[in-house]
VOZAMAR-49363 format. One line per 2 residues: number of its first residue (from 1); their letters; for each residue x, y, z of C-alpha. Coordinates in nm, 2 decimals, decimal comma, always signed. Example, Ala and Ser with C-alpha at 12.3 -4.5 7.8 and 13.67 -1.06 7.14 Angstrom:
REM VOZAMAR-49363
1 = as = +1,23/-0,45/+0,78  +1,37/-0,11/+0,71
***
This chain:
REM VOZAMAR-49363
1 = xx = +0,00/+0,00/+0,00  +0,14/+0,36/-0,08
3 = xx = +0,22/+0,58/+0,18  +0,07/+0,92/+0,16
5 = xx = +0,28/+1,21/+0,14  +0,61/+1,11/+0,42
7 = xx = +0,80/+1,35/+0,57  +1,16/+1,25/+0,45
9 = xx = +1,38/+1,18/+0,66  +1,69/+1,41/+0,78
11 = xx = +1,99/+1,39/+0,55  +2,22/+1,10/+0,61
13 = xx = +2,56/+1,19/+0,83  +2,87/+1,02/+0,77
15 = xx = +3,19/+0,96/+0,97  +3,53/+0,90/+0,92
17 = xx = +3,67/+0,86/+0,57  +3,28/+0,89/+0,41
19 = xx = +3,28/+1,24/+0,55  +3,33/+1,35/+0,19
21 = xx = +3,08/+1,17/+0,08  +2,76/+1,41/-0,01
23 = xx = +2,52/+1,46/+0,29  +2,15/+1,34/+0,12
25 = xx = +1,85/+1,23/+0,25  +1,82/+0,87/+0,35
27 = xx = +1,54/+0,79/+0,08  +1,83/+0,93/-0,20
29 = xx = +2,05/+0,67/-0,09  +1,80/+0,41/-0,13
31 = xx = +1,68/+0,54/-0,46  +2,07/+0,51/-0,59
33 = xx = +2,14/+0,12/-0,49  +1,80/+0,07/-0,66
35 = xx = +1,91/+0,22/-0,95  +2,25/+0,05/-0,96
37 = xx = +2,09/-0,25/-0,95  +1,93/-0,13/-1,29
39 = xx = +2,24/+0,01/-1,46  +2,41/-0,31/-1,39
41 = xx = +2,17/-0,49/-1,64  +2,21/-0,19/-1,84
43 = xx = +2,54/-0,25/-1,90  +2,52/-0,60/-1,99
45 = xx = +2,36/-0,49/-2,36  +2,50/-0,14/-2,40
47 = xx = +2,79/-0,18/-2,59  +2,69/-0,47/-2,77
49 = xx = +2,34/-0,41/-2,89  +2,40/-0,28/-3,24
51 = xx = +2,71/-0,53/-3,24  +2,44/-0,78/-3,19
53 = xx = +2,16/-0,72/-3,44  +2,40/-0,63/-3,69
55 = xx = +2,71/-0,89/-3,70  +2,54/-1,17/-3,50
57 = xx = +2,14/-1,18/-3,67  +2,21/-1,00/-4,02
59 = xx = +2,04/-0,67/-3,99  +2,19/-0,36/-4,16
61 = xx = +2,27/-0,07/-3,96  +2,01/+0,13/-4,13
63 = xx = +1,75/-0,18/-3,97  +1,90/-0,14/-3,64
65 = xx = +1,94/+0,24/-3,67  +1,59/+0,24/-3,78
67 = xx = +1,49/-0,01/-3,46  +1,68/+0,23/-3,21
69 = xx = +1,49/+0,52/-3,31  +1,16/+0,36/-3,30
71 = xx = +1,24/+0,35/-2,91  +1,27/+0,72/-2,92
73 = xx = +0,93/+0,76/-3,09  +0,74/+0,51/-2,86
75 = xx = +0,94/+0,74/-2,56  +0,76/+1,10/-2,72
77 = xx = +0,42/+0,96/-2,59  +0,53/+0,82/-2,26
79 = xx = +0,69/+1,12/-2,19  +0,33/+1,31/-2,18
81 = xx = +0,18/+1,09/-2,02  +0,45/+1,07/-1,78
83 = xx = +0,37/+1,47/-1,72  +0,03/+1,41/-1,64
85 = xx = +0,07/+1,08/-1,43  +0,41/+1,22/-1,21
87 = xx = +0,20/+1,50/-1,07  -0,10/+1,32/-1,06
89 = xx = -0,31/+1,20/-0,70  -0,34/+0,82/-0,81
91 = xx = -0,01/+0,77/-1,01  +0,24/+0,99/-0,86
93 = xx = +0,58/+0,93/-0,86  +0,63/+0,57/-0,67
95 = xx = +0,41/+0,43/-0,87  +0,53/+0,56/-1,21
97 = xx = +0,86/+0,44/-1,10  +0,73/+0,07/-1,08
99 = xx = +0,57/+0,11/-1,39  +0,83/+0,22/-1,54
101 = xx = +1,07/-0,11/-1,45  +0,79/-0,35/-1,51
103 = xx = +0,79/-0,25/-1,88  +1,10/-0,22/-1,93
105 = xx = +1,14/-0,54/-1,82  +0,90/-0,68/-2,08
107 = xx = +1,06/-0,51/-2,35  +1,37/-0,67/-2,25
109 = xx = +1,26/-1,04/-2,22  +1,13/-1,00/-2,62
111 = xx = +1,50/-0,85/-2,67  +1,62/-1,14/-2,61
113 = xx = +1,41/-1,36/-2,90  +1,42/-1,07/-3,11
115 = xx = +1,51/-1,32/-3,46  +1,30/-1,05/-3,69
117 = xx = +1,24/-0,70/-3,76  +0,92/-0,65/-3,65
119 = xx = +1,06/-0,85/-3,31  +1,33/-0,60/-3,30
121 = xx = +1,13/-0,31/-3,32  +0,86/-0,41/-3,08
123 = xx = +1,12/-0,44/-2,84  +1,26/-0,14/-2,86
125 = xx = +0,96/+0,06/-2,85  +0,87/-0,12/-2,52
127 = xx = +1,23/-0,02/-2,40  +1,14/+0,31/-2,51
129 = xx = +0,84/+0,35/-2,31  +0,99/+0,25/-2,01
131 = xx = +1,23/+0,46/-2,01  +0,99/+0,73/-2,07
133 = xx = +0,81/+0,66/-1,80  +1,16/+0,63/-1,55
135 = xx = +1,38/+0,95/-1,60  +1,13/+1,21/-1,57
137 = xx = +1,02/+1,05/-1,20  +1,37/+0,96/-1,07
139 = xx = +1,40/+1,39/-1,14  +1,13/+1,51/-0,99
141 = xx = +1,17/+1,24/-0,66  +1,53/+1,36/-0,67
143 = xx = +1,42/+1,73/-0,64  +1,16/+1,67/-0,40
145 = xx = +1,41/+1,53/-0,12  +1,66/+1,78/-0,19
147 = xx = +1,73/+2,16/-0,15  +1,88/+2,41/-0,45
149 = xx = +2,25/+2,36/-0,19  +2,29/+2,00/-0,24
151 = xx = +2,07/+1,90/-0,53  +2,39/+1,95/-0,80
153 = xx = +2,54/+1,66/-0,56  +2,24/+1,46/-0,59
155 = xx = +2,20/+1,41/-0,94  +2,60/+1,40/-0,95
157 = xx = +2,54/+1,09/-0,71  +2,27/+0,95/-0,96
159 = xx = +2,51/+1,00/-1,21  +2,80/+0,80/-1,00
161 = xx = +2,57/+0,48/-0,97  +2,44/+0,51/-1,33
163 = xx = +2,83/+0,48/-1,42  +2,95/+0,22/-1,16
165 = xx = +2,61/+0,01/-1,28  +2,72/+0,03/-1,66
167 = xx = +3,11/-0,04/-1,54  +3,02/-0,33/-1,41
169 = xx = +2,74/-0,49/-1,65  +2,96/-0,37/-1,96
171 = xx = +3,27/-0,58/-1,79  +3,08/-0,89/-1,67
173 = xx = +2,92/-0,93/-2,02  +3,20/-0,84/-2,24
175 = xx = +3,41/-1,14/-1,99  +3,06/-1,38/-2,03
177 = xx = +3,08/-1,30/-2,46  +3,43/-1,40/-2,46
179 = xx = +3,36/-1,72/-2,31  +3,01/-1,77/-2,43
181 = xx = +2,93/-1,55/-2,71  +2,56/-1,57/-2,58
183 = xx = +2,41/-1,24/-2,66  +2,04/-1,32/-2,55
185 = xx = +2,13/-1,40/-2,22  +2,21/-1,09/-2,18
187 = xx = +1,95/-0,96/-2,22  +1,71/-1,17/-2,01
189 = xx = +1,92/-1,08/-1,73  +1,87/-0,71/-1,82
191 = xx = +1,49/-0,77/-1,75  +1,57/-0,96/-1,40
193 = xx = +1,73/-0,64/-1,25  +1,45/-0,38/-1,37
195 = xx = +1,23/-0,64/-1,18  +1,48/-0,59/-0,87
197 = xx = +1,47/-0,21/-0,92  +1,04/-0,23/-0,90
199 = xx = +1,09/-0,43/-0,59  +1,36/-0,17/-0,41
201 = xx = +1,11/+0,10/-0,53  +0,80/-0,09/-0,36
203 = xx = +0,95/-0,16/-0,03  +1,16/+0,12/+0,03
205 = xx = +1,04/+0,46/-0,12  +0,70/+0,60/-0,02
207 = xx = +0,53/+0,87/-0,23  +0,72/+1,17/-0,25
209 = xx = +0,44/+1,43/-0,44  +0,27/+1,67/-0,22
211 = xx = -0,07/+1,67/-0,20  -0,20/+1,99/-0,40
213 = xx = -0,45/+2,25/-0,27  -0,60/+2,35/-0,57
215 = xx = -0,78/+2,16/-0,90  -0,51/+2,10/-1,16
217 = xx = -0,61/+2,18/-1,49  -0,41/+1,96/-1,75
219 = xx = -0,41/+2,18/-2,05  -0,34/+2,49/-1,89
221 = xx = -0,04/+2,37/-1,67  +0,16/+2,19/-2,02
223 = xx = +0,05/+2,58/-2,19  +0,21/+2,77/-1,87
225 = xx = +0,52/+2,56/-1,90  +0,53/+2,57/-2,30
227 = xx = +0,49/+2,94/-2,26  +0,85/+2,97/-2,07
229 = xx = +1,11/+3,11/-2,29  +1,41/+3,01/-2,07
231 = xx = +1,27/+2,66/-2,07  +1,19/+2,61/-2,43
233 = xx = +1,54/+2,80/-2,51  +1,77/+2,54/-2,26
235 = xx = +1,56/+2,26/-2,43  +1,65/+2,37/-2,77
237 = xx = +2,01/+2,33/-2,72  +1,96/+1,99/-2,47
239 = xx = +1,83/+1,83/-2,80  +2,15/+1,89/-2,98
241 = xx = +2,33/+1,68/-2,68  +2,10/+1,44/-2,67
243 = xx = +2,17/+1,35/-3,03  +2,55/+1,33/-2,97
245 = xx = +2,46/+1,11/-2,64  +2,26/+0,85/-2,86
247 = xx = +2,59/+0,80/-3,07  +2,74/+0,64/-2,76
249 = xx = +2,55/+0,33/-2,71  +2,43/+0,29/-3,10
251 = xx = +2,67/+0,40/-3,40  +3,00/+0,42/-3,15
253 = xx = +3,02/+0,09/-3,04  +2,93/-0,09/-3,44
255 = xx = +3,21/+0,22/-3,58  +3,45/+0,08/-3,34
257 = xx = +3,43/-0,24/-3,40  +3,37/-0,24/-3,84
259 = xx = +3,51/+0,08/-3,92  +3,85/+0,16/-3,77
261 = xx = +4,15/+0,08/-3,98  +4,42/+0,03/-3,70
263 = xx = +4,26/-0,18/-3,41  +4,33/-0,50/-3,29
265 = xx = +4,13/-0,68/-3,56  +4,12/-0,66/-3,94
267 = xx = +3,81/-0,39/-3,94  +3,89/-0,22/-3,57
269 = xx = +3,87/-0,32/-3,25  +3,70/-0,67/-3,07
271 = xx = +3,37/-0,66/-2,86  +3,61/-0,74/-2,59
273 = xx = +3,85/-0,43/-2,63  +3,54/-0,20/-2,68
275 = xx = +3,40/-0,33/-2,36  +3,71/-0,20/-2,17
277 = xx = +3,68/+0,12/-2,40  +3,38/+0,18/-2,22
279 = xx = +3,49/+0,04/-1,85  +3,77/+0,29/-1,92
281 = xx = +3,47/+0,58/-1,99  +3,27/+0,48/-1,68
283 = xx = +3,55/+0,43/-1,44  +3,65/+0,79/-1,50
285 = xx = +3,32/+0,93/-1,44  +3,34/+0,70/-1,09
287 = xx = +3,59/+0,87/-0,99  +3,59/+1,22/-1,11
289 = xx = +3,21/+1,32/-1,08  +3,17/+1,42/-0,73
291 = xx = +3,47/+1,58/-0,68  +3,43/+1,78/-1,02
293 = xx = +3,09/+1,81/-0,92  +3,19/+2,02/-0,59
295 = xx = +3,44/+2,16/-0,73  +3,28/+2,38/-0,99
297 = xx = +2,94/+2,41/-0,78  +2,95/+2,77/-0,70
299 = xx = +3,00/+2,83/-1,09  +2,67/+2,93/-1,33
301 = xx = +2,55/+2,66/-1,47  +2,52/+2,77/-1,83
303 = xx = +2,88/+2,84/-1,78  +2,95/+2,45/-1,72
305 = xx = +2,72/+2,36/-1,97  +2,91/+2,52/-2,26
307 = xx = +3,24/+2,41/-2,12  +3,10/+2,04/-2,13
309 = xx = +2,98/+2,11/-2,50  +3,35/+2,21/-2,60
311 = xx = +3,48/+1,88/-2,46  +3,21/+1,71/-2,64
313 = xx = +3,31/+1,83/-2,99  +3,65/+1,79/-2,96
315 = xx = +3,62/+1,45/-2,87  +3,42/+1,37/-3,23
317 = xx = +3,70/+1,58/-3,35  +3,95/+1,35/-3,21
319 = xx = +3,76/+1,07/-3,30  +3,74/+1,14/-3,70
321 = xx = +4,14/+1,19/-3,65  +4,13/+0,80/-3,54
323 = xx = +3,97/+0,72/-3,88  +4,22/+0,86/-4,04
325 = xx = +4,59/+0,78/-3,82  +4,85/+0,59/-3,96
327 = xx = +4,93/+0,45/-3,69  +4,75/+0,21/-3,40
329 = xx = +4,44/+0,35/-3,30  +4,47/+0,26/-2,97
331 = xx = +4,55/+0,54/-2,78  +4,34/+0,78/-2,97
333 = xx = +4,06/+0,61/-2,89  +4,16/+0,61/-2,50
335 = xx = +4,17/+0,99/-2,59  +3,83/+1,00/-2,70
337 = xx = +3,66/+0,76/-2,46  +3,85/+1,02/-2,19
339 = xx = +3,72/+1,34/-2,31  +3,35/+1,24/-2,34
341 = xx = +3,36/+1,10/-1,98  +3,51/+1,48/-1,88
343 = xx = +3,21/+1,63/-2,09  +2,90/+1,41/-1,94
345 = xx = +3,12/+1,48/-1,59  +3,01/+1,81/-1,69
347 = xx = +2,62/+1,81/-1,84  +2,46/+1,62/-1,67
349 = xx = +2,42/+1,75/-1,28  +2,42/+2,09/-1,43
351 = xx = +2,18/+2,05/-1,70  +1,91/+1,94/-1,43
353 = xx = +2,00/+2,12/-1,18  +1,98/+2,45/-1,42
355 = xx = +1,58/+2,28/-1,51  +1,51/+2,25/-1,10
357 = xx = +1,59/+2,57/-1,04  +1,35/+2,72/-1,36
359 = xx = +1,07/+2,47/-1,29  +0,74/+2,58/-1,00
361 = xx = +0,69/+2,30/-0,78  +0,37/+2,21/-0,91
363 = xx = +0,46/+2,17/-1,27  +0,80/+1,94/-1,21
365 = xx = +0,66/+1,67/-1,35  +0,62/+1,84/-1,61
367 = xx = +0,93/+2,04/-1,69  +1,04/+1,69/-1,65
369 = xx = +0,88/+1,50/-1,89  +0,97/+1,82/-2,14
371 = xx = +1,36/+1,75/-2,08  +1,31/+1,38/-2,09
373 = xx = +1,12/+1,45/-2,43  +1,43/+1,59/-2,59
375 = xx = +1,59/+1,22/-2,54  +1,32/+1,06/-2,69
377 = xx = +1,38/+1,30/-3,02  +1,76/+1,27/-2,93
379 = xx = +1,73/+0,90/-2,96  +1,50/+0,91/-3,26
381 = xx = +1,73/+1,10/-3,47  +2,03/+0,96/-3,34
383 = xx = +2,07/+0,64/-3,45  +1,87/+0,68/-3,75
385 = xx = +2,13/+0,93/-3,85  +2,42/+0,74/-3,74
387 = xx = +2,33/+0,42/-3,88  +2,25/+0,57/-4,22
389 = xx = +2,61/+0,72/-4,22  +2,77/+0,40/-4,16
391 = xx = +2,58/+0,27/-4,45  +2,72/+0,53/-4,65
393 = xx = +3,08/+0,49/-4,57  +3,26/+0,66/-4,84
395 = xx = +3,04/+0,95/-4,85  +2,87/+1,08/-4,50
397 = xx = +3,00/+0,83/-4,26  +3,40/+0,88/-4,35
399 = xx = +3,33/+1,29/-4,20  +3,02/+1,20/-3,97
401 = xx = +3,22/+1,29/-3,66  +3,33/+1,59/-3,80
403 = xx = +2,98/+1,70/-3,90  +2,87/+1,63/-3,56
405 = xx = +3,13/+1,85/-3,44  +2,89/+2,17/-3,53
407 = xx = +2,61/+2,06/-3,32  +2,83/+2,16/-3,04
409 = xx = +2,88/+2,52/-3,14  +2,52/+2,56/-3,24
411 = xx = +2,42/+2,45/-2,90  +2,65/+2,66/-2,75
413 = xx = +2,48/+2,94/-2,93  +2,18/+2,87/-2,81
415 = xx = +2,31/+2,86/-2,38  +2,47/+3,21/-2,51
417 = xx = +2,15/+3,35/-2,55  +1,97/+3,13/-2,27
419 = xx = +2,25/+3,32/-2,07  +2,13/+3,67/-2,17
421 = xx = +1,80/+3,58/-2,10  +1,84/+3,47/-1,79
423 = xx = +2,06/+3,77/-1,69  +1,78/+4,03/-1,80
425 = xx = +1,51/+3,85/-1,63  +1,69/+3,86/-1,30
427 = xx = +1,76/+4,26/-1,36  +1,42/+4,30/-1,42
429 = xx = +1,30/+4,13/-1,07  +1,61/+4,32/-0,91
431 = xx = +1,45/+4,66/-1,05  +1,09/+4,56/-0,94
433 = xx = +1,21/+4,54/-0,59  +1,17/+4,16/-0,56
***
C-alpha cells in the first residue's frame, strides 16, 4: 500500500573517511542502490546491442538504426503521459517508478528472442516506453528530497551509480561474450534487475508528491510551461546533446568495431577491447564526478554547460582523427573515450539542476517529462542518422564525426542566449524590488 505524502527523513551523516561523501537524504541513498541494481543490467547490452543485431542476426545498420529510433518515438508519448501521471493523485511518482521497471522489463525479455524485424522493433519501442516513464520520475523524486545547496550533488550521485552500474554490466558481459558469445542472455538478465529495481522502489520509497491544494487543470499547466522562454530556449540546445549522447550506445560501439583501420582486428577493435573502452569511460566518471561536481558548484550553470559542449566536440573531433591515423588507434581512442567522460562529468548535474531551479513545484513533472522529451527525439534522430552514415561509408559516414562537431557550437549558441535571458530576467526582478 502507498504511503501518503512522508515527511523525509533528515539527510544522512557520515563519519570517518565517508565524510566526503555528499550529505543526502536517506530515501536518496535508497533510490541510488535501486538504481545501480538497474544500470548493472544496463550495461550488460550497452555496448553490444548494435554489435548484436547487426554482426550476430544480419540486420543492416540502417535496420538497427531504424529499430533504435523507434524507441525514441514510442518514448515521445510516454513522456506526456509521464507529465500528467508524475503530478497526478493516483499515479504519482512511486508508482510511475514501478511502472516504469515493469515495462522495461518486458521489453527486454522480447529482446532477447528478437530473430525478426518486427521482433526488434517491438522491443525497442517497449524499451522506449519505459524509459519514458523512468527519468522524468527519478528527477522530480530527486528534487523533492533535496534543496537548491545540495541538489547538484544529488543528481552527480545519480550520475555516480548510473556509471558504476554500466562499469560493471559492460565488464561482466563483455568477460561472459568471450567465453560464451551468448548475446540473448544478456538480455534476459537485463529484464531480472528492472524487476529488482520495481521491488527496491515498492518496499523502500514511499510517495514523494505533495498533495496539492488546488484543482489541476491539465491543459493549462503543459500551456504555462510551453509558454516559458528560458525553458523552451535550454531545451532547444539539450536536444543537440542528446543527439550526440545517442551516438554512444548505438553507432560508437558498431564504428569501433567495423570501421576503424588500426585496431586490434582486421576492421577495428574486438567486442572485448570496446567493452574496456567503455569500463575505461565509466570508471572515469566514478571517480571524477563528485569531486568535479563540488568543485565547480559555486560556478553558473550555463557556464558548465558550454564548457561540457567544448569537450564534447573535440572529442568527435579527435575521433574522426582516429579514422584517419597511420598509426594504431589505440590510444586515440583512449583519448576519445576520456574526453566524453570529462564532458558528461560536466552536463549532466548541471543540465538538471539549471531545469530544478527554472521549474514551479507544481509543474515538475512536467518540466520533467519536457527534458526527458528531448531524449526521446535525441534517440529518434540519433541512430537513425548514425546508422545511415555508416551505410554510406565513403560519403557521410568517412566525416560524420566531424559534421557532428557543429552541433556543439550551435548548441553553445543557443546557452549564449539562454544566458542573456536569464541575466535580464533577474535585472528585471532586481528593479521591481523583488
Amino acid at each position: 500500500m502507498d504511503q501518503p505524502n512522508p515527511q523525509p527523513d533528515p539527510p544522512v551523516t557520515t563519519h570517518g573517511f565517508l565524510t566526503w561523501l555528499p550529505q543526502l537524504r536517506r530515501e536518496i541513498w535508497i533510490l541510488a542502490t535501486g538504481q545501480l541494481l538497474l544500470y548493472i543490467g544496463q550495461g550488460f547490452t550497452l555496448v553490444y546491442a548494435s554489435i548484436y543485431f547487426v554482426n550476430e542476426l544480419g540486420f543492416s545498420p540502417t535496420q538497427v538504426g531504424l529499430a533504435l529510433s523507434s524507441s525514441g518515438l514510442a518514448g515521445i508519448a510516454g513522456r506526456f503521459w509521464s507529465g500528467y501521471a508524475i503530478d497526478s493523485d493516483f499515479w504519482g511518482r512511486r508508482r510511475t517508478l514501478m511502472l516504469s521497471a515493469m515495462v522495461t522489463s518486458m521489453a527486454c525479455f522480447c529482446l532477447s528472442f528478437a530473430n525478426t524485424f518486427g521482433l526488434l522493433v517491438g522491443g525497442n519501442m517497449l524499451l522506449g516506453l519505459g524509459v519514458s516513464l523512468y527519468w522524468p520520475a527519478n528527477l522530480s523524486v530527486t528534487t523533492d528530497l533535496t534543496t537548491p545547496e545540495n541538489r547538484s550533488e544529488a543528481f552527480a550521485l545519480t550520475r555516480l551509480v548510473d556509471n558504476l552500474g554500466l562499469a560493471l554490466g559492460a565488464l561482466l558481459a563483455g568477460q561472459y561474450i568471450a567465453m560464451d558469445g551468448n548475446y540473448s542472455t544478456l538480455f534476459i538478465l537485463k529484464g531480472v534487475t528492472y524487476l529488482l529495481f520495481a521491488g527496491v522502489i515498492y518496499v523502500a520509497i514511499a510517495e514523494t508528491r505533495q498533495p496539492q491544494t488546488e484543482a489541476r487543470h491539465l491543459w493549462q499547466d503543459w500551456w504555462q510551461a510551453l509558454c516559458d522562454r528560458h525553458l523552451l530556449t535550454f531545451l532547444s540546445a539539450n536536444i543537440i546533446f542528446t543527439i550526440y549522447a545517442a551516438q554512444h550506445t548505438s553507432t560508437l560501439p558498431l564504428y569501433l568495431a567495423n570501421f576503424i583501420p588500426h585496431g586490434n582486428t582486421e576492421t577495428g577493435f574486438s567486442e572485448q577491447w570496446i567493452s574496456y573502452f567503455f569500463v575505461w569511460h565509466v570508471l572515469i566518471k566514478i571517480v571524477l564526478q563528485l569531486p568535479i561536481t563540488r568543485l565547480v558548484k559555486a560556478i553558473n550553470h550555463i557556464s558548465i554547460l558550454l564548457v561540457a559542449l567544448t569537450i564534447w566536440s573535440a572529442a568527435f573531433f579527435l575521433l574522426w582523427l582516429t579514422s584517419i591515423t597511420p598509426t594504431s588507434a589505440l590510444p586515440w581512442a583512449i583519448g576519445v573515450f576520456s574526453l566524453l567522460s570529462l564532458a558528461e562529468i560536466l552536463y549532466s548535474p548541471a543540465g538538471i539542476s539549471l531545469l530544478g531551479e527554472m521549474a514551479p513545484v507544481n509543474l515538475r513533472g512536467i518540466y520533467f517529462s519536457l527534458e526527458s522529451q528531448c531524449w526521446s527525439i535525441g534517440f529518434t534522430i540519433g541512430p537513425a542518422l548514425g546508422g545511415w552514415a555508416l551505410d554510406h561509408p565513403d560519403t557521410v559516414g568517412a566525416n560524420l564525426w566531424l559534421y557532428l562537431t557543429t552541433g556543439g557550437f550551435l548548441a553553445s549558441l543557443i546557452l549564449v542566449v539562454l544566458k542573456q535571458q536569464m541575466s535580464v530576467g533577474q535585472t528585471d526582478l532586481v528593479s521591481d524590488g523583488l
